[in-house]
C-alpha positions as a Markdown table, in Angstrom:
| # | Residue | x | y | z |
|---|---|---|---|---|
| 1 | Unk | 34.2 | -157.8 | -124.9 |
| 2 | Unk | 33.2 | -159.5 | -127.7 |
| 3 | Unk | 30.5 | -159.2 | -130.8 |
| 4 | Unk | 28.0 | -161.5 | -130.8 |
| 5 | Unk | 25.1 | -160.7 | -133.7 |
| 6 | Unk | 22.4 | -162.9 | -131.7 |
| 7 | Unk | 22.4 | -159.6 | -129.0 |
| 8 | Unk | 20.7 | -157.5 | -131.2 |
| 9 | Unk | 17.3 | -154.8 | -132.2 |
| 10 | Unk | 17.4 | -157.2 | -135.4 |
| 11 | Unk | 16.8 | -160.3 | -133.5 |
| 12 | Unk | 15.1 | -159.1 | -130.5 |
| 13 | Unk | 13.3 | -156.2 | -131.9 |
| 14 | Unk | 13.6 | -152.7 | -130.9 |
| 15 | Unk | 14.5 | -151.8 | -127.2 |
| 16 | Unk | 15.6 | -148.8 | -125.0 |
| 17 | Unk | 18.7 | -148.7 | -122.9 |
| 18 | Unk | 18.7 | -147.5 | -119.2 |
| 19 | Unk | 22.2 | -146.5 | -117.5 |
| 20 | Unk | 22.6 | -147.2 | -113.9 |
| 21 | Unk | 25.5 | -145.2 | -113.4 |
| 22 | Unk | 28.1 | -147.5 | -111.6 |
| 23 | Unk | 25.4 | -150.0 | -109.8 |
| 24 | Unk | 27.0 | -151.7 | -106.4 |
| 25 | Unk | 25.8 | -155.4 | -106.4 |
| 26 | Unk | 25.0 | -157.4 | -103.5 |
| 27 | Unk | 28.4 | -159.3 | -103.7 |
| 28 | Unk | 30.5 | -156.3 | -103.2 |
| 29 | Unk | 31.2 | -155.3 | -106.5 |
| 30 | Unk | 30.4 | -152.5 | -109.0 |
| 31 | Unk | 29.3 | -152.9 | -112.6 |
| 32 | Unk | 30.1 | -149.3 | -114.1 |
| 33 | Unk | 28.2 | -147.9 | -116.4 |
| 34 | Unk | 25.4 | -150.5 | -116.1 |
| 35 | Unk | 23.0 | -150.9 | -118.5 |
| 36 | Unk | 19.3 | -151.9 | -118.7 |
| 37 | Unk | 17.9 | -153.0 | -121.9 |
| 38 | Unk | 13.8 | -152.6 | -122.0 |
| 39 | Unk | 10.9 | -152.3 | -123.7 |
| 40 | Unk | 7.5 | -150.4 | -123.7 |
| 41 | Unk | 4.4 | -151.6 | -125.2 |
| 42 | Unk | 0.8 | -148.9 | -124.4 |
| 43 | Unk | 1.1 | -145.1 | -122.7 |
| 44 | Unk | 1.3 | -144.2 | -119.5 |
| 45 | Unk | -1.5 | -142.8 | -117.9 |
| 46 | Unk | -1.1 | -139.2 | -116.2 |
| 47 | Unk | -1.8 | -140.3 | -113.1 |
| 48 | Unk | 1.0 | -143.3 | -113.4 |
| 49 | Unk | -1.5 | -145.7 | -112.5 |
| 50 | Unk | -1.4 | -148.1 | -115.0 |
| 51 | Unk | 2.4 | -149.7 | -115.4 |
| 52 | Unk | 2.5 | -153.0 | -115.4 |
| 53 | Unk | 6.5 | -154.9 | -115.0 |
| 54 | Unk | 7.1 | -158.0 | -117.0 |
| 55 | Unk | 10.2 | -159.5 | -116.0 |
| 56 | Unk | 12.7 | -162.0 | -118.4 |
| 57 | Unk | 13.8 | -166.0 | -117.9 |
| 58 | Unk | 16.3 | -167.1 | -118.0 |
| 59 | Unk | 18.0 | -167.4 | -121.5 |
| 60 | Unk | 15.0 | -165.1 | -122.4 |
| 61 | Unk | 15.0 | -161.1 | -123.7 |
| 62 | Unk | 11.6 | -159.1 | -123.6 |
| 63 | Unk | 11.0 | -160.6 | -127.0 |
| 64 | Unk | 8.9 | -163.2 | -126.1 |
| 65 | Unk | 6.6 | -161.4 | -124.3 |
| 66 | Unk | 6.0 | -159.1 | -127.2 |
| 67 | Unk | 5.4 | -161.8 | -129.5 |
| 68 | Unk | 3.2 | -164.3 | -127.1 |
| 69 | Unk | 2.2 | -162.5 | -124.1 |
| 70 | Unk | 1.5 | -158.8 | -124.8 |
| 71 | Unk | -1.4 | -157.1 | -127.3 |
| 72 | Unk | -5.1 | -156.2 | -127.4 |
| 73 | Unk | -5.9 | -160.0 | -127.4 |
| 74 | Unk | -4.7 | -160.6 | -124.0 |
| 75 | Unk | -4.7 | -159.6 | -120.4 |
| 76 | Unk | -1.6 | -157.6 | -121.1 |
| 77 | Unk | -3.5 | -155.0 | -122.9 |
| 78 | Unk | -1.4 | -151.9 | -124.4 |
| 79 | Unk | -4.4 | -150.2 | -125.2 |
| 80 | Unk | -5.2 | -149.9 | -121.1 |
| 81 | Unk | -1.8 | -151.1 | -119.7 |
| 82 | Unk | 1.7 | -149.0 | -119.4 |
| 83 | Unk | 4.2 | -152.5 | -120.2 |
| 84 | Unk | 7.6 | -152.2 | -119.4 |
| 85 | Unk | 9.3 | -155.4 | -120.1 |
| 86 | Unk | 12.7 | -155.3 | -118.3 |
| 87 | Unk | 15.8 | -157.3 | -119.2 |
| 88 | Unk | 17.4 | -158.7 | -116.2 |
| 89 | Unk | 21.5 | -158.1 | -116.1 |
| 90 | Unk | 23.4 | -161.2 | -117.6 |
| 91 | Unk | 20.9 | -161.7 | -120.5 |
| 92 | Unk | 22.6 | -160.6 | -123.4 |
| 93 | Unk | 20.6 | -157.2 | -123.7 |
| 94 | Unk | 21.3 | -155.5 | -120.6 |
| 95 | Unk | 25.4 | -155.5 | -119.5 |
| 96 | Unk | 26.3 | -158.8 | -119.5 |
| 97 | Unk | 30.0 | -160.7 | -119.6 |
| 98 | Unk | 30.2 | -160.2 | -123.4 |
| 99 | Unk | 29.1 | -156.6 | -124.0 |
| 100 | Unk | 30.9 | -155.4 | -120.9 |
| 101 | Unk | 34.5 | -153.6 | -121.2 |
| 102 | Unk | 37.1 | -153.7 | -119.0 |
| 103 | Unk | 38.3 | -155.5 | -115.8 |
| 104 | Unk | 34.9 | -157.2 | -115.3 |
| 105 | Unk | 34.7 | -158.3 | -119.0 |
| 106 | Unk | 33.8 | -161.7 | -119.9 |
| 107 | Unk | 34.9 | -164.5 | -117.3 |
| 108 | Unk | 35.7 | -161.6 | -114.6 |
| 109 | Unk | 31.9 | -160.5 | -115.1 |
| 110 | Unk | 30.9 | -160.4 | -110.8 |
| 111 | Unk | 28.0 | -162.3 | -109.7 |
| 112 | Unk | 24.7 | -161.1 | -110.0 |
| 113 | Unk | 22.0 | -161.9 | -107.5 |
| 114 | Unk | 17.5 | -161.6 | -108.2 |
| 115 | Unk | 17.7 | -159.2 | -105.6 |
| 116 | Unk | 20.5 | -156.4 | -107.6 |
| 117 | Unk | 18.1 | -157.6 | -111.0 |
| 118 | Unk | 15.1 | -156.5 | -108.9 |
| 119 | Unk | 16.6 | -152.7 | -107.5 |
| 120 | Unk | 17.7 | -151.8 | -110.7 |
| 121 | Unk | 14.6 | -152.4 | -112.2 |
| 122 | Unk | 13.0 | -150.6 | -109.0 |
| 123 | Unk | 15.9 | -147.4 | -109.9 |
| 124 | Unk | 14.7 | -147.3 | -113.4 |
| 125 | Unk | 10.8 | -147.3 | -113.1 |
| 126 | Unk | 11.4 | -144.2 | -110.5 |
| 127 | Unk | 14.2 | -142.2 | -112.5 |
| 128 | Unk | 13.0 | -142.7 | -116.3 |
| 129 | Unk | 9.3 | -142.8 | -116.0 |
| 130 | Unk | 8.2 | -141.6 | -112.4 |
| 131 | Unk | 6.3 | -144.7 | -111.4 |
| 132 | Unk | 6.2 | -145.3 | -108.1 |
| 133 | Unk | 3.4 | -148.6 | -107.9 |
| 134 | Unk | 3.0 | -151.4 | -109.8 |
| 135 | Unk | -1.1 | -152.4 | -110.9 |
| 136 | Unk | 1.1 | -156.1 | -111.9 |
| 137 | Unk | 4.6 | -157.6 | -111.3 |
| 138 | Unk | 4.5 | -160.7 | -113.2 |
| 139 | Unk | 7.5 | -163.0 | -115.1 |
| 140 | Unk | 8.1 | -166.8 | -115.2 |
| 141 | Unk | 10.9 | -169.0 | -113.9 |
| 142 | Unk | 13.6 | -166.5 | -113.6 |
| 143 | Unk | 11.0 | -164.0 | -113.8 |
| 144 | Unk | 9.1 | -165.7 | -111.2 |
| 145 | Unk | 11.9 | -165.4 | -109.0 |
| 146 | Unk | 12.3 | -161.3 | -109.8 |
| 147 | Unk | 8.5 | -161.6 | -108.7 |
| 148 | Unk | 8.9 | -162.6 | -105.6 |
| 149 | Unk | 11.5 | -160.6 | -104.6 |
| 150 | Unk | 9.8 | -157.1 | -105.8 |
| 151 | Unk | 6.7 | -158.4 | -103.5 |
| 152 | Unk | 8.7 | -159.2 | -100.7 |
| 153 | Unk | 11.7 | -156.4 | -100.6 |
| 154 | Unk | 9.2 | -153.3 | -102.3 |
| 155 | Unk | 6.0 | -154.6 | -101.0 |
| 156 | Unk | 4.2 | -150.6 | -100.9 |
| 157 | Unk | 5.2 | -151.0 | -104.7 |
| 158 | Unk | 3.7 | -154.1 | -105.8 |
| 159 | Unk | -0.3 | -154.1 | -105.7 |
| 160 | Unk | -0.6 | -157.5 | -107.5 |
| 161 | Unk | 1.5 | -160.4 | -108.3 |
| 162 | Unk | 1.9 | -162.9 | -110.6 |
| 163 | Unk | 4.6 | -165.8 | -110.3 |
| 164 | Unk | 4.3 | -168.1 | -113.2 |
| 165 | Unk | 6.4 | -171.6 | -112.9 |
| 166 | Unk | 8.7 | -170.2 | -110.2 |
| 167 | Unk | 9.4 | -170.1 | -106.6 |
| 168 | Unk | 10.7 | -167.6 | -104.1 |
| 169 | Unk | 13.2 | -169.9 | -102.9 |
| 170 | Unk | 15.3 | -171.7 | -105.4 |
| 171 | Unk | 14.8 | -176.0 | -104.3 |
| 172 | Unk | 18.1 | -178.4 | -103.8 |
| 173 | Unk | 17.1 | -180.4 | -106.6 |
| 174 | Unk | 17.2 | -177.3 | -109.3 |
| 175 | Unk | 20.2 | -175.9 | -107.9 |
| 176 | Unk | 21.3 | -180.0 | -109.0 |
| 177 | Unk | 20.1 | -179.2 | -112.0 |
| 178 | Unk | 21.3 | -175.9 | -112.9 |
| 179 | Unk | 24.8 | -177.1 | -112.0 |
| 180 | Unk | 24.3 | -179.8 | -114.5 |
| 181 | Unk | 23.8 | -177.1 | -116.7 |
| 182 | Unk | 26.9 | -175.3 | -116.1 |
| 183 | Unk | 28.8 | -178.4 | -116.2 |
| 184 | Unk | 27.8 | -179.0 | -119.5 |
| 185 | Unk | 29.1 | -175.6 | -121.2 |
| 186 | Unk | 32.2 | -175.2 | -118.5 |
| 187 | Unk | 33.2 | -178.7 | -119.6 |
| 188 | Unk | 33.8 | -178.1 | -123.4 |
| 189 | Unk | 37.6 | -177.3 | -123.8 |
| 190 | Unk | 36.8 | -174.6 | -126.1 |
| 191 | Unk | 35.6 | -173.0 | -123.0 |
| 192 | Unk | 38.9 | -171.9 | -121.8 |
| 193 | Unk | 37.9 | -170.9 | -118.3 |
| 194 | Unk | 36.0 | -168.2 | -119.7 |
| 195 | Unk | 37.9 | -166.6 | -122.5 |
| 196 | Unk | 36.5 | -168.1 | -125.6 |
| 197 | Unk | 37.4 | -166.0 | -128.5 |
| 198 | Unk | 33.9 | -166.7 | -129.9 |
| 199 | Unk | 30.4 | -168.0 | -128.4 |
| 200 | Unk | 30.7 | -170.5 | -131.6 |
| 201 | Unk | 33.8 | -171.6 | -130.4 |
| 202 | Unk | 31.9 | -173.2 | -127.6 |
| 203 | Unk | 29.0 | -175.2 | -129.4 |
| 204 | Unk | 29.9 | -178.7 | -128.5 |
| 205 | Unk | 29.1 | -177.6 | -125.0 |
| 206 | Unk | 26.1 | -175.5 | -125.8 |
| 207 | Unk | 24.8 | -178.0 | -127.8 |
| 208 | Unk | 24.7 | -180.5 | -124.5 |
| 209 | Unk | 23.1 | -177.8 | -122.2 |
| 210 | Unk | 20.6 | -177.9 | -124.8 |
| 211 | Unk | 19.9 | -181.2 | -124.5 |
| 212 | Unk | 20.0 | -181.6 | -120.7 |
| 213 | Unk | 16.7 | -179.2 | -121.5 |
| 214 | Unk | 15.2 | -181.4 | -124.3 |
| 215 | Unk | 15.4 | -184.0 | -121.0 |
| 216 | Unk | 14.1 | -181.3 | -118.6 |
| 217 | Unk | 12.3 | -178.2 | -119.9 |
| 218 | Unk | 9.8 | -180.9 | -121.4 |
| 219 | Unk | 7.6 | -182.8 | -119.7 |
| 220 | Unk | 7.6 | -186.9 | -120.9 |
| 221 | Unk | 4.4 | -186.7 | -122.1 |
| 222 | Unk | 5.6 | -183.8 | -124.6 |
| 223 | Unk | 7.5 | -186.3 | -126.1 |
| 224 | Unk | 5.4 | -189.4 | -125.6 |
| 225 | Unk | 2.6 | -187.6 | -127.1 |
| 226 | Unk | 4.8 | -186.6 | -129.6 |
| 227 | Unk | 3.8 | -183.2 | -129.5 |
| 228 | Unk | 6.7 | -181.6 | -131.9 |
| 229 | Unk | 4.7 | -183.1 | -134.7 |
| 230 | Unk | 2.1 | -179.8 | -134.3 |
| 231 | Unk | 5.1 | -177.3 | -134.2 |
| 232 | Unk | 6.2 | -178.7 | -138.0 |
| 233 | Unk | 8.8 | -181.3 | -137.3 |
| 234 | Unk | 9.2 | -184.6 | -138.9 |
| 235 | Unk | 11.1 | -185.8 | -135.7 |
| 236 | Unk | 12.1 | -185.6 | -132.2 |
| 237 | Unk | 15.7 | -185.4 | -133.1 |
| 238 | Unk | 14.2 | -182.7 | -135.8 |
| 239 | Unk | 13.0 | -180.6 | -132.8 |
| 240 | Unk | 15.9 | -180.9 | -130.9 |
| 241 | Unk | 18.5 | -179.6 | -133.4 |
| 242 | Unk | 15.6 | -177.5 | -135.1 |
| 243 | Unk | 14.3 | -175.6 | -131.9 |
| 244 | Unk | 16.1 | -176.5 | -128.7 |
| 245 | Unk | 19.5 | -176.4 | -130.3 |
| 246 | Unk | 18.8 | -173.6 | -132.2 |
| 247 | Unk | 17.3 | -171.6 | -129.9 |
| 248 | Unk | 20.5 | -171.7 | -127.4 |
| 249 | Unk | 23.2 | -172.2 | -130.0 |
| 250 | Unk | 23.9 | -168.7 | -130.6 |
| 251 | Unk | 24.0 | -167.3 | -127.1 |
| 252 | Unk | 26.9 | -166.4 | -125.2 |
| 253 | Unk | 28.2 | -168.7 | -122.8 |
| 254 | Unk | 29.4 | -166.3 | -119.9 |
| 255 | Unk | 26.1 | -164.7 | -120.0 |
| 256 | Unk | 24.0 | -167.6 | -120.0 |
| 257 | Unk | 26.5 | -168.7 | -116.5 |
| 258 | Unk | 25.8 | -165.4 | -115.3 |
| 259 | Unk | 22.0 | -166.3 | -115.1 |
| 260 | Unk | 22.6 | -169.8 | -113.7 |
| 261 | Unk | 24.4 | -168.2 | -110.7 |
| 262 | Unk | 21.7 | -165.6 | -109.6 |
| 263 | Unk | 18.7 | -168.8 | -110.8 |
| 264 | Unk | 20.1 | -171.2 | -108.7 |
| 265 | Unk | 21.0 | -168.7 | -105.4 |
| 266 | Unk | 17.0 | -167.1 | -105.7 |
| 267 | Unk | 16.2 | -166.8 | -102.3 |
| 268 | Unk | 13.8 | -164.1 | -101.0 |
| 269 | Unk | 14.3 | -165.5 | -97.4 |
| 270 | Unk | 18.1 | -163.5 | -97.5 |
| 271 | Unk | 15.9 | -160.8 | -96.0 |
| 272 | Unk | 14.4 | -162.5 | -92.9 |
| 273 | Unk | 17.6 | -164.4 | -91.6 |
| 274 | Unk | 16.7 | -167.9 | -93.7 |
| 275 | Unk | 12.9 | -167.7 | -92.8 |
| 276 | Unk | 10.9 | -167.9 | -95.4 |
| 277 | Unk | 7.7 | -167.6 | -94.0 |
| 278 | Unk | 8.5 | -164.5 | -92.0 |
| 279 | Unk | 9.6 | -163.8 | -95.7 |
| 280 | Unk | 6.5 | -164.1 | -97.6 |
| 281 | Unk | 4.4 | -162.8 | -94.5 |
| 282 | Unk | 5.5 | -159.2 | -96.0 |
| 283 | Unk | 3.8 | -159.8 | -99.0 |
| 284 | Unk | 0.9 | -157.2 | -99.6 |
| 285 | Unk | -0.1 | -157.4 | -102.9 |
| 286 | Unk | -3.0 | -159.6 | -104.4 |
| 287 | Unk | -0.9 | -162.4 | -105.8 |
| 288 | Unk | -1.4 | -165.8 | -107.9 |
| 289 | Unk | 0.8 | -168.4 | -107.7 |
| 290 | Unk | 0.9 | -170.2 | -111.1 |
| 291 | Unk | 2.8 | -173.3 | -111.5 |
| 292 | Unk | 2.6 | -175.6 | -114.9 |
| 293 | Unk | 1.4 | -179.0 | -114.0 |
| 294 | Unk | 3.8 | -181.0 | -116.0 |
| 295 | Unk | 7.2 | -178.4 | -114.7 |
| 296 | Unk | 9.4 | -181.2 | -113.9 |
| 297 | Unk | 11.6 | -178.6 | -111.8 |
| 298 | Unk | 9.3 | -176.1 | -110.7 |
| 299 | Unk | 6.7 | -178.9 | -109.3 |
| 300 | Unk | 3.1 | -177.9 | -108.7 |
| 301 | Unk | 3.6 | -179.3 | -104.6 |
| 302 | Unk | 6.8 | -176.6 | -103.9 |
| 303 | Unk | 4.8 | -173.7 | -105.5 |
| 304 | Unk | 1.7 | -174.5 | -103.3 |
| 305 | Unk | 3.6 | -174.7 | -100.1 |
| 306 | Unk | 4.6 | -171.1 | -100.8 |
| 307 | Unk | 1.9 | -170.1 | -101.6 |
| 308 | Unk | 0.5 | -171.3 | -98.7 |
| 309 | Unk | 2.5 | -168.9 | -96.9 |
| 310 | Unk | 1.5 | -165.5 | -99.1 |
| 311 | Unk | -1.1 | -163.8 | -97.3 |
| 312 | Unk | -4.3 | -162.7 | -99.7 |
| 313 | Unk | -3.0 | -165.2 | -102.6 |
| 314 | Unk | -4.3 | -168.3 | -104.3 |
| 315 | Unk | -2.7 | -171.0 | -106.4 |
| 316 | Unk | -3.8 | -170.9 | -110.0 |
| 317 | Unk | -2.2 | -174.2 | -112.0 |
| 318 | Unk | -1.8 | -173.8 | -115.2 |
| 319 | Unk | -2.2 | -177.3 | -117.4 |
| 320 | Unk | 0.6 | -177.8 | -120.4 |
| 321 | Unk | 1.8 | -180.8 | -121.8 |
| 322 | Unk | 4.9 | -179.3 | -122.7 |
| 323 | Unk | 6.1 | -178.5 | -119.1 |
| 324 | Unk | 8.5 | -175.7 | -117.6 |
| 325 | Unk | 9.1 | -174.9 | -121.4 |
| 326 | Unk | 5.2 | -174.6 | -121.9 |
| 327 | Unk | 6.5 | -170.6 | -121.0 |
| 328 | Unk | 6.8 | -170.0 | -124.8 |
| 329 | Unk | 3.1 | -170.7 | -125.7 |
| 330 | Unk | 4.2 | -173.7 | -127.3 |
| 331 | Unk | 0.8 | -175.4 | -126.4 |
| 332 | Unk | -2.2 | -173.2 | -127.9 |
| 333 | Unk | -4.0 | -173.4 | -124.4 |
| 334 | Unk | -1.4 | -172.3 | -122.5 |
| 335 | Unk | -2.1 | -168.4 | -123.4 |
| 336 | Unk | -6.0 | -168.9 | -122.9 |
| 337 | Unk | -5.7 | -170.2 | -119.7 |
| 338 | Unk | -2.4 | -167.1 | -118.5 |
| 339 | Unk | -5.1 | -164.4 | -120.1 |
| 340 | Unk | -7.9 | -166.0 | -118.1 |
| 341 | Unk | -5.7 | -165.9 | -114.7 |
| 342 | Unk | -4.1 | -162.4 | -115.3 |
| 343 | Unk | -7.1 | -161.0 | -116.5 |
| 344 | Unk | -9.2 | -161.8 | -113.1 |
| 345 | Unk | -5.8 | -160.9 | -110.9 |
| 346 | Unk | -6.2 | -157.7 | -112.5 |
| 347 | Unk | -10.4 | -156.9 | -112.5 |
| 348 | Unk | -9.8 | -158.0 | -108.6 |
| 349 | Unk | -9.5 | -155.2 | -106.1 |
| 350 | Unk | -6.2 | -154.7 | -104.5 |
């Protein structure tokens, strides 16, 4: 275990913590003591029929869904909606590598898998609040993933659905590119196989997963366009070191692995012997399927061909220049256009 500031009410603002007890996993193993880290944003109603579950990225804590996504100004109302913004295992907030004590500390953390992020989410709706349906499910990439995977394994749960620039079964090519990821923070020396003394120790290899997501998390017209210039910077090497360097500088390493595992292994067809479509046949809510047009690894094409396969969906595109990364609300339409989307998925009847 380890103290890392970044992990923290000051940085993240204020959030709850939900024990588990000692939570069995998926891979056979049992995190003790686990804890949930979450947020609330509205009241619930007395009749419980008014939670809405936003689920986090990865790298991502339910802060920026309180700063961009949630308020009276958007679909994600508090004033009418119960919001409880869940952060999944392996995110810094929630037990994760470096808050955890003992034998599973740090490099010996077990693998985590969408589906053990997605029953202890299930566990703590029931025990701490008494909810037992969802009016919305809805998180992107990561929290995309989590989406699918509440629709498919609690569908009597889930009465609408909202997967934004994710798919329900992780593609060859992102599990490429989440390796590359890995590679780049497991190949720093500093790294140690795990047993870094500090996250700082390992910055030369943070510093390149950053900028395999300068290459990726933006589209090429986000930089051709030169679109950095809006957000205050004088350059594109500016934004890099200024935003996409700083923003993953200070996390953990171990935690930010634990993610990549579970990201790259998303797969709600575990539950129908590899068939996906038998998968997404048991899919009962209303559901949109919302990929960014630009997302260079969460491509409009494999979002549609699920969604082909969701009964009572549609496919709902959302247009950023910045790509995958246009998840932060970097572009000022992005929000208009997830408001407009979540807003009608919600007026509809389900």
């Amino acid at each position: 275990m380890i103290e890392n500031p970044y992990y923290s009410p000051e940085m993240h603002g204020p959030y709850e913590l939900f024990s588990l007890g000692d939570f069995v996993l998926e891979e056979g193993y049992t995190l003790r003591d686990c804890q949930l880290a979450y947020a609330t944003f509205g009241e619930l109603s007395p009749a419980k029929d008014n939670a809405i579950l936003v689920t986090t990225w990865y790298s991502g804590t339910h802060q920026i869904f309180a700063d961009a996504y949630i308020g009276s100004e958007h679909a994600l109302d508090p004033e009418k909606y119960f919001i409880v913004v869940i952060n999944q295992i392996g995110n810094g907030l929630s037990s994760s590598p470096h808050n955890t004590e003992g034998p599973h500390a740090m490099a010996r953390f077990p693998h985590v898998r969408i589906g053990d992020d997605v029953r202890a989410q299930e566990q703590l709706l029931r025990e701490r609040f008494g909810i037992e349906q969802l009016e919305l499910v809805t998180g992107g990439s990561m929290g995309a993933q989590q989406t699918y995977e509440w629709a498919v394994r609690f569908p009597d749960k889930v009465k609408r659905a909202a997967s934004i620039a994710g798919t329900a079964k992780n593609t060859p090519h992102d599990f490429i590119y989440t390796e590359a990821l890995v590679e780049a923070i497991t190949s720093d020396p500093a790294f140690r196989g795990g047993w870094y003394e500090s996250s700082s120790d390992v910055r030369a290899g943070l510093a390149r997963h950053a900028r395999i997501w300068s290459v990726m998390g933006f589209s090429t017209e986000f930089w051709k366009q030169e679109q950095w210039r809006p957000l205050g910077f004088a350059s594109a090497d500016d934004f890099q070191v200024g935003f996409v360097d700083a923003y993953f500088g200070p996390m953990d390493p171990n935690d930010l692995l634990c993610m990549a595992w579970k990201w790259q292994r998303g797969d709600v067809s575990r539950h129908t012997g590899g068939d996906l479509a038998a998968a997404l046949g048991r899919v009962t809510a209303k559901m949109f399927v919302m990929p960014i047009d630009e997302d260079m690894f969460f491509p409009v094409r494999d979002c549609a061909a699920e969604q082909e396969l969701v009964p009572n969906s549609e496919l709902r595109v959302v247009e950023s220049v910045a790509g995958h990364l246009g998840l932060f609300g970097l572009d000022p339409g992005y929000m208009q256009q997830i408001d407009r989307h979540l807003g009608e998925l919600l007026e509809a009847p389900a």
